[in-house]
GUVEX-434067 format. One record per residue: residue number from 1; residue in three letters; x, y, z of N, C-alpha, C in turn. Coordinates in steps of 0.02 Angstrom, whole numbers. Layout:
N
<NUM, 'ALA', <X, Y, Z>, <X, Y, Z>, <X, Y, Z>>,
...
// end
This chain:
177
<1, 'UNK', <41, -60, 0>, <0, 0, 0>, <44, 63, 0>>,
<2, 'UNK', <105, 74, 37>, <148, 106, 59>, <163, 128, -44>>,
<3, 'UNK', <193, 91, -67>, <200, 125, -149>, <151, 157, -182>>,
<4, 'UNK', <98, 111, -155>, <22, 135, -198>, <21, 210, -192>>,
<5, 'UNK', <28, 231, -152>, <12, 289, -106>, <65, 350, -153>>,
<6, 'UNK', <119, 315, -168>, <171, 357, -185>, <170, 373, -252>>,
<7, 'UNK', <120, 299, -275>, <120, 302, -368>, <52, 379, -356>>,
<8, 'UNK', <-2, 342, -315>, <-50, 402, -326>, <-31, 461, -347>>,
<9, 'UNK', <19, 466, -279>, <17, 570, -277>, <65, 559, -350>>,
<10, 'UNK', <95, 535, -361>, <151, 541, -423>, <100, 572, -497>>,
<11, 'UNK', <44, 518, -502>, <-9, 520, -536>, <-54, 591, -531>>,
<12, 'UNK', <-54, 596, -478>, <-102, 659, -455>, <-55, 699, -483>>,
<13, 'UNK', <6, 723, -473>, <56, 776, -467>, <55, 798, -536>>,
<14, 'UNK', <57, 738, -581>, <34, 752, -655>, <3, 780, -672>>,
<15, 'UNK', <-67, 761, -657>, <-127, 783, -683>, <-140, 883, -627>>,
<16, 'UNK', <-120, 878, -587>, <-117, 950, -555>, <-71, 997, -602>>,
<17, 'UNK', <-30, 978, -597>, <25, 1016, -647>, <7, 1036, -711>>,
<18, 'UNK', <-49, 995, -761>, <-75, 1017, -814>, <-127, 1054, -815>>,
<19, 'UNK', <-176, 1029, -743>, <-210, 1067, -725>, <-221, 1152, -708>>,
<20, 'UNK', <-161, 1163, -673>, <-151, 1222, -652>, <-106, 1262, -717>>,
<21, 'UNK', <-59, 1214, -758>, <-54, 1264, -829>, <-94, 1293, -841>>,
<22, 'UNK', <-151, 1245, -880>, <-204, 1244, -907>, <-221, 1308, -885>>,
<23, 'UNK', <-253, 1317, -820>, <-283, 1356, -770>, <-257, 1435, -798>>,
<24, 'UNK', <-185, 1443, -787>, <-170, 1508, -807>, <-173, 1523, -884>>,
<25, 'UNK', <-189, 1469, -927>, <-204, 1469, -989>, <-271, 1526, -1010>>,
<26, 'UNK', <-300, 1479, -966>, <-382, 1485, -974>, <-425, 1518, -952>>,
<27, 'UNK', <-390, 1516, -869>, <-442, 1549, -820>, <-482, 1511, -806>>,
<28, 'UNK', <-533, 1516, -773>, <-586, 1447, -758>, <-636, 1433, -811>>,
<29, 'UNK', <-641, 1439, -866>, <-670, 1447, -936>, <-724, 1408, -919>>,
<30, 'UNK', <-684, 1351, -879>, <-757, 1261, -872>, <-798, 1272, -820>>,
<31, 'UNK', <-810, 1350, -793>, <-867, 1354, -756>, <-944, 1357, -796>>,
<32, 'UNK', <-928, 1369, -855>, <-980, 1359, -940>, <-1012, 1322, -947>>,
<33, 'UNK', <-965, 1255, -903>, <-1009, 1187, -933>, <-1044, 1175, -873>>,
<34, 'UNK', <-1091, 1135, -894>, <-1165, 1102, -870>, <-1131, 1055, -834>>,
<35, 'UNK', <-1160, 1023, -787>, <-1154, 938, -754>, <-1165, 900, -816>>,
<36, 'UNK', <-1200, 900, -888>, <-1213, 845, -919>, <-1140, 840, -973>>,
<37, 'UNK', <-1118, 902, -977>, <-1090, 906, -1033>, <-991, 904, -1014>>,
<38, 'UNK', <-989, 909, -948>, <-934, 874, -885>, <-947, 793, -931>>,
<39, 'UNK', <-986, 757, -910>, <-1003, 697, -909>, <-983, 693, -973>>,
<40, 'UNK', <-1022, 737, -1023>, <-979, 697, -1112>, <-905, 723, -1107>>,
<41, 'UNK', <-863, 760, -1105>, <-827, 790, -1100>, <-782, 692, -1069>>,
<42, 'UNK', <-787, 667, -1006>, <-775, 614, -993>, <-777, 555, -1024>>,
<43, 'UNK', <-844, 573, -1047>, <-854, 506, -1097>, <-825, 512, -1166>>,
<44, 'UNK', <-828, 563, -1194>, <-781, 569, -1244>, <-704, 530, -1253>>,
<45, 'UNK', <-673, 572, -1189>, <-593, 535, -1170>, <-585, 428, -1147>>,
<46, 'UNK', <-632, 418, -1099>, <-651, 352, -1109>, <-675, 304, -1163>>,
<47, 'UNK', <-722, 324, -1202>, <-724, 314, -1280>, <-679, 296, -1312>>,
<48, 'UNK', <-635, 364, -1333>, <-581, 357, -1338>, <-510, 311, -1347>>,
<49, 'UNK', <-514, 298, -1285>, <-455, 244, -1259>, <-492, 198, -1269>>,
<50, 'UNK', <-561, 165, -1277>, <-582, 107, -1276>, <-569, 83, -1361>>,
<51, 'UNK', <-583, 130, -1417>, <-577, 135, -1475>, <-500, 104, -1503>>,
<52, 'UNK', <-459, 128, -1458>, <-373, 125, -1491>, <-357, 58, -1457>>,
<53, 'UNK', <-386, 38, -1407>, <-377, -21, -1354>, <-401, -63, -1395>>,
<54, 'UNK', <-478, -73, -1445>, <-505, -136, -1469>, <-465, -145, -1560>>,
<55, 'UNK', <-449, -60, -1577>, <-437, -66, -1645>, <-343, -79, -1638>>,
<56, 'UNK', <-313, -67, -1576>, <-244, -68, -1579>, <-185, -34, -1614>>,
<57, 'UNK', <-257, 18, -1647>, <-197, 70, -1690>, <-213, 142, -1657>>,
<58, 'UNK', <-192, 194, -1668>, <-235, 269, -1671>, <-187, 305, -1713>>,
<59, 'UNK', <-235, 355, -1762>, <-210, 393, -1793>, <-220, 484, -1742>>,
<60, 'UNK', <-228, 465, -1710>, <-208, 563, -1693>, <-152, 531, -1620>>,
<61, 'UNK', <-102, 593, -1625>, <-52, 573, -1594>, <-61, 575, -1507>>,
<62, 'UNK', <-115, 615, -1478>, <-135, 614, -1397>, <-131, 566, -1375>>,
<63, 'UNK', <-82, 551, -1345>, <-73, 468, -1287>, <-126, 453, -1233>>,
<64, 'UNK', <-134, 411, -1225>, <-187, 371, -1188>, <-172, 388, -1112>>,
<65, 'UNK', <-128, 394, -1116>, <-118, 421, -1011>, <-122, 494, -1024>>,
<66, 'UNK', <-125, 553, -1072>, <-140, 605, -1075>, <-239, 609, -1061>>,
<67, 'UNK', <-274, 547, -1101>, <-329, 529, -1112>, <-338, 523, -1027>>,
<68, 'UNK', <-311, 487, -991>, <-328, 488, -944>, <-319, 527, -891>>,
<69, 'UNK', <-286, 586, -894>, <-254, 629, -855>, <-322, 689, -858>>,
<70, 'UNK', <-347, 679, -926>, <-421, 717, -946>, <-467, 711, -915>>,
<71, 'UNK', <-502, 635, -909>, <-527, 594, -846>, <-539, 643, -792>>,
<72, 'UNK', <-468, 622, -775>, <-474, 636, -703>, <-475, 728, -682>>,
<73, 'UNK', <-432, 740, -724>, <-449, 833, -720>, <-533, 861, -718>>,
<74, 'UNK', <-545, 823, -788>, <-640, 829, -800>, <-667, 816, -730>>,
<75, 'UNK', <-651, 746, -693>, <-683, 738, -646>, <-683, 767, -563>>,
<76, 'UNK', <-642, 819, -572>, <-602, 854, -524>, <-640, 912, -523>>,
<77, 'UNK', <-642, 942, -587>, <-673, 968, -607>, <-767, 986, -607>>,
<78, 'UNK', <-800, 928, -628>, <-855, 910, -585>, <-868, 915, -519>>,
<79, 'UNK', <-833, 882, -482>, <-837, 889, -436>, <-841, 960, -377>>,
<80, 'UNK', <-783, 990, -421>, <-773, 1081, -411>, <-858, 1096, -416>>,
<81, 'UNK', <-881, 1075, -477>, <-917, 1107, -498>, <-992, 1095, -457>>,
<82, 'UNK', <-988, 1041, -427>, <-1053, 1013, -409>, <-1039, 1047, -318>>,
<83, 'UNK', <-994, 1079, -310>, <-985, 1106, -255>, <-1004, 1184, -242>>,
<84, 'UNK', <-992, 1207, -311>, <-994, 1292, -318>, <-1076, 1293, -361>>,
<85, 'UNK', <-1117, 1240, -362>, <-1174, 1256, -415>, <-1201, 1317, -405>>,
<86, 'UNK', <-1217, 1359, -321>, <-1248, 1390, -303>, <-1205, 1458, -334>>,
<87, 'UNK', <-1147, 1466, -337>, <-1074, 1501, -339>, <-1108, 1545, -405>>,
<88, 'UNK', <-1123, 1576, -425>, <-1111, 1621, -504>, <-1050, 1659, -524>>,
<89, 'UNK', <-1005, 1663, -511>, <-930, 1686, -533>, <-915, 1635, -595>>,
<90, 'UNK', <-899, 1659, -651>, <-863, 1630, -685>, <-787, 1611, -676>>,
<91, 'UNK', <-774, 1691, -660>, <-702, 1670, -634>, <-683, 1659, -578>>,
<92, 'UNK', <-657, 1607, -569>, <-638, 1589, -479>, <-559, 1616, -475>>,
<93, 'UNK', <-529, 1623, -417>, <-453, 1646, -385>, <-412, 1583, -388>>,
<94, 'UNK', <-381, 1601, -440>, <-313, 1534, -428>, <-332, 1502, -362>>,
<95, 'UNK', <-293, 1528, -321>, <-286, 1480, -254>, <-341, 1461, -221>>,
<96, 'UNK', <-391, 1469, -231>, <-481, 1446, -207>, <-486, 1397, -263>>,
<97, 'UNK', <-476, 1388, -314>, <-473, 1333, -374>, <-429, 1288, -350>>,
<98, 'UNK', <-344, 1290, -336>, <-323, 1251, -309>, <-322, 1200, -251>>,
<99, 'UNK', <-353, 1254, -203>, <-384, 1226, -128>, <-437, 1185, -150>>,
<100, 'UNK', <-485, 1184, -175>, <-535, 1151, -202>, <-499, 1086, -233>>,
<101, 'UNK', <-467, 1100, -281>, <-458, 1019, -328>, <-407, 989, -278>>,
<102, 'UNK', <-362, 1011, -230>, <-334, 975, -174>, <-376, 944, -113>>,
<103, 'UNK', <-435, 982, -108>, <-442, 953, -50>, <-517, 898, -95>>,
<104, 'UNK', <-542, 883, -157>, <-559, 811, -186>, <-500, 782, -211>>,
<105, 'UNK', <-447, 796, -211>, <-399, 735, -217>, <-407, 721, -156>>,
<106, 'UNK', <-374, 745, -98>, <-371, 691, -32>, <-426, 681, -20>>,
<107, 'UNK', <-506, 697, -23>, <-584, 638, -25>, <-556, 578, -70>>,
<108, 'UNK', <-540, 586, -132>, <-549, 532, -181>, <-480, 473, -154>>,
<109, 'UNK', <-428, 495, -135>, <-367, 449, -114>, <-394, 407, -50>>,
<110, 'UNK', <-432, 460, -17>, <-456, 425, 51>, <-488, 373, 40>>,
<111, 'UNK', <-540, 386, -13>, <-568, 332, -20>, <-544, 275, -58>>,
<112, 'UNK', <-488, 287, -116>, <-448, 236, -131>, <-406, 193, -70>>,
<113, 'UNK', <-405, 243, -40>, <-358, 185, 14>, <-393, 150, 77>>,
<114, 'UNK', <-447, 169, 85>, <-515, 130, 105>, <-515, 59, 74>>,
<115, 'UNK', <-552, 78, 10>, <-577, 11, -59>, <-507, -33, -71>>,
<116, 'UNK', <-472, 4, -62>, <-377, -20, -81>, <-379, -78, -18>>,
<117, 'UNK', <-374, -58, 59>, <-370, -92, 84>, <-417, -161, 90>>,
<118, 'UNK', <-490, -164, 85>, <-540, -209, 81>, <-509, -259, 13>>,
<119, 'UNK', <-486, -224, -56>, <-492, -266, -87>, <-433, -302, -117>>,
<120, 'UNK', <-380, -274, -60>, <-320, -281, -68>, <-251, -277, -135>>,
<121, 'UNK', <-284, -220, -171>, <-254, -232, -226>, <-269, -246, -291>>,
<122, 'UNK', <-331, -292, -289>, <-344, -326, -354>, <-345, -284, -409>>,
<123, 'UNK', <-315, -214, -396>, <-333, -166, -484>, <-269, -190, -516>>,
<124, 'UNK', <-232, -189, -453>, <-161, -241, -490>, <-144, -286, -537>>,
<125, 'UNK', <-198, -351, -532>, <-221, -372, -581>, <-257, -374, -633>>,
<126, 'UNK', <-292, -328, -614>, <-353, -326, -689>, <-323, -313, -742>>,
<127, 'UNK', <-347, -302, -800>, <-330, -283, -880>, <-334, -209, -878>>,
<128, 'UNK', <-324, -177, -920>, <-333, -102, -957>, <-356, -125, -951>>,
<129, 'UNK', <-401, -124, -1010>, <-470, -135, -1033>, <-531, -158, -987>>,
<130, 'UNK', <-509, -182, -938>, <-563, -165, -884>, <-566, -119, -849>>,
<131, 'UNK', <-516, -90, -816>, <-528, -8, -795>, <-566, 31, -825>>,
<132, 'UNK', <-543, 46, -916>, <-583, 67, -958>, <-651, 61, -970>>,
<133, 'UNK', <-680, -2, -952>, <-755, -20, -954>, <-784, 6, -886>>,
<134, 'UNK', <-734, -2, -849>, <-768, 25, -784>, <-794, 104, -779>>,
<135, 'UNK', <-734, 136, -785>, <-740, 194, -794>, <-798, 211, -841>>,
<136, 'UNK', <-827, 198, -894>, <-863, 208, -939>, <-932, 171, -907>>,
<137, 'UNK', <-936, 127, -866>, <-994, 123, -840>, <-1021, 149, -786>>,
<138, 'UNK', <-970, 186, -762>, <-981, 250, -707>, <-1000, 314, -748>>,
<139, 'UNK', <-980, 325, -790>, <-1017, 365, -847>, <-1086, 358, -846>>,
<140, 'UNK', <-1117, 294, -868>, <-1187, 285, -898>, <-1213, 290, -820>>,
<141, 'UNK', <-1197, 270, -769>, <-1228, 266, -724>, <-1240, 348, -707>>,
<142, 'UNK', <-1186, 384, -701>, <-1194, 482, -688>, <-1269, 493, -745>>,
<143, 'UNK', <-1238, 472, -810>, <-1295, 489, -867>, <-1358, 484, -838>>,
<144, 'UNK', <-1387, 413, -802>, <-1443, 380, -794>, <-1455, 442, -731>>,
<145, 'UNK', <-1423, 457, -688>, <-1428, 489, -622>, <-1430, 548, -644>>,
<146, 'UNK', <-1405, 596, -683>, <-1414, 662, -728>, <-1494, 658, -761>>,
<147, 'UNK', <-1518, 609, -803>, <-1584, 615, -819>, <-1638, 594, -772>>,
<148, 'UNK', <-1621, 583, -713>, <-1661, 567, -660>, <-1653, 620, -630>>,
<149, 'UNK', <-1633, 683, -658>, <-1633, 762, -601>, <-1603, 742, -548>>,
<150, 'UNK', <-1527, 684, -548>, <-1488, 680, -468>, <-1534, 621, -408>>,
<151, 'UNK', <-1580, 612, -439>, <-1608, 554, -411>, <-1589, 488, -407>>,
<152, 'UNK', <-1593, 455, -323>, <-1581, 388, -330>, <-1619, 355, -286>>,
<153, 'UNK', <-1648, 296, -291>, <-1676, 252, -245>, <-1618, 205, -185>>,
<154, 'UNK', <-1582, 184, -206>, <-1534, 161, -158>, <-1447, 163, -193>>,
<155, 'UNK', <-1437, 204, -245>, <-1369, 212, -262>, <-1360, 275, -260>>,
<156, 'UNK', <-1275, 261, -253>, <-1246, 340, -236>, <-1233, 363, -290>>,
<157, 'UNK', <-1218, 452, -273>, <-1242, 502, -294>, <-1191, 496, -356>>,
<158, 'UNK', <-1172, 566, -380>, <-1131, 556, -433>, <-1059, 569, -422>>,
<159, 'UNK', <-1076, 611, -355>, <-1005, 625, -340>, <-957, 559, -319>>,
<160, 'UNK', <-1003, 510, -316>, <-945, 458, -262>, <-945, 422, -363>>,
<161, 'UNK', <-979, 419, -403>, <-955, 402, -454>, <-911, 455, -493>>,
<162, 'UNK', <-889, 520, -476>, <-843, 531, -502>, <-793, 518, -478>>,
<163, 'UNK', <-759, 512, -396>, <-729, 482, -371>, <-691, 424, -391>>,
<164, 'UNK', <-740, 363, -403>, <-727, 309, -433>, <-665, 289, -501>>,
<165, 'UNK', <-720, 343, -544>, <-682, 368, -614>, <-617, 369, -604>>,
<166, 'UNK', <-598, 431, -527>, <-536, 456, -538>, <-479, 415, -507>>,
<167, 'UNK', <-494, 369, -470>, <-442, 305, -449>, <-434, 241, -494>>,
<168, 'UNK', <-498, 249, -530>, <-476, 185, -592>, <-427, 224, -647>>,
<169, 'UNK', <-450, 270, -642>, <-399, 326, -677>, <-335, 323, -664>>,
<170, 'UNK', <-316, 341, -618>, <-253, 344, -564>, <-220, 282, -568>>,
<171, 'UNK', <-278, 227, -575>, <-240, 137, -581>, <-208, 171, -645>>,
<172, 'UNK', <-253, 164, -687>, <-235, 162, -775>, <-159, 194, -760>>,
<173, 'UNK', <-165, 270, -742>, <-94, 294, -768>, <-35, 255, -736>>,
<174, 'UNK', <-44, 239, -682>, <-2, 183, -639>, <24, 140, -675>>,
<175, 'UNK', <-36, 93, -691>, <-22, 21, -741>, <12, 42, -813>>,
<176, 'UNK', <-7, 99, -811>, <13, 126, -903>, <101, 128, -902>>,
<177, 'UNK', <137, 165, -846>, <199, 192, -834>, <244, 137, -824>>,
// end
């Protein structure tokens, strides 16, 4: 567990670092998007990798751990977003953006290292290509929970499925390196 921990933040450190480029690129531009369109935005990049994974070729040159670094930013992102809904600022303050996507990384690690411990590992073994399905069925499931207006009878919300996303994510770039 002790490495796991070390690949995470390694993984995370990535995806922050592009993030926060990005950030002074952009400004918070993705306060624009909707909760539904977060979700394609995800599904797009999962798609994606599932496409080059079954056909074994790709013609546009974006690498597949970039694909997933998207993932998890998008879902970071969401998450930001499903926190500030009430918020109307387009533009948020660097360091209130940063504080934010740091403090759902340590929710989402916590909970990797929760599920980590119960299931001891087993992402270790799995395939790509099952992360990838996974991730993508945490998709349809947000989808199903997005056209239900956030409604559920006994499953969780969307946030603990974006969560999800972002540690199968975090496997992927792991297993990818």
């Amino acid at each position: 567990m002790q490495n796991t921990s070390k690949q995470y933040d390694a993984a995370i450190a990535q995806c922050k670092d592009i993030f926060l480029k990005k950030m002074k690129d952009y400004g918070t531009a993705w306060r624009n998007l909707r909760p539904k369109s977060l979700t394609d935005q995800i599904f797009i990049k999962a798609q994606r990798i599932k496409s080059i994974e079954e056909k074994g070729t790709q013609k546009i040159g974006d690498s597949i751990a970039g694909e997933y670094i998207g993932i998890i930013n998008y879902c970071l992102i969401a998450l930001i977003q499903l926190e500030l809904k009430d918020d109307t600022r387009m533009e948020l303050p660097f360091d209130e953006v940063e504080k934010l996507f740091s403090k759902y990384v340590a929710q989402t690690k916590k909970l990797m290292e929760d599920k980590n411990h119960d299931y001891g590992e087993a992402w270790r073994d799995m395939r790509m290509s099952s992360l990838t399905d996974l991730i993508l069925m945490k998709i349809f499931r947000v989808k199903q929970i997005e056209d239900h207006d956030g409604k559920t009878i006994i499953s969780e919300g969307v946030d603990a499925n974006y969560m999800d996303m972002i540690n199968y994510a975090v496997f992927a770039l792991i297993k990818h390196s």
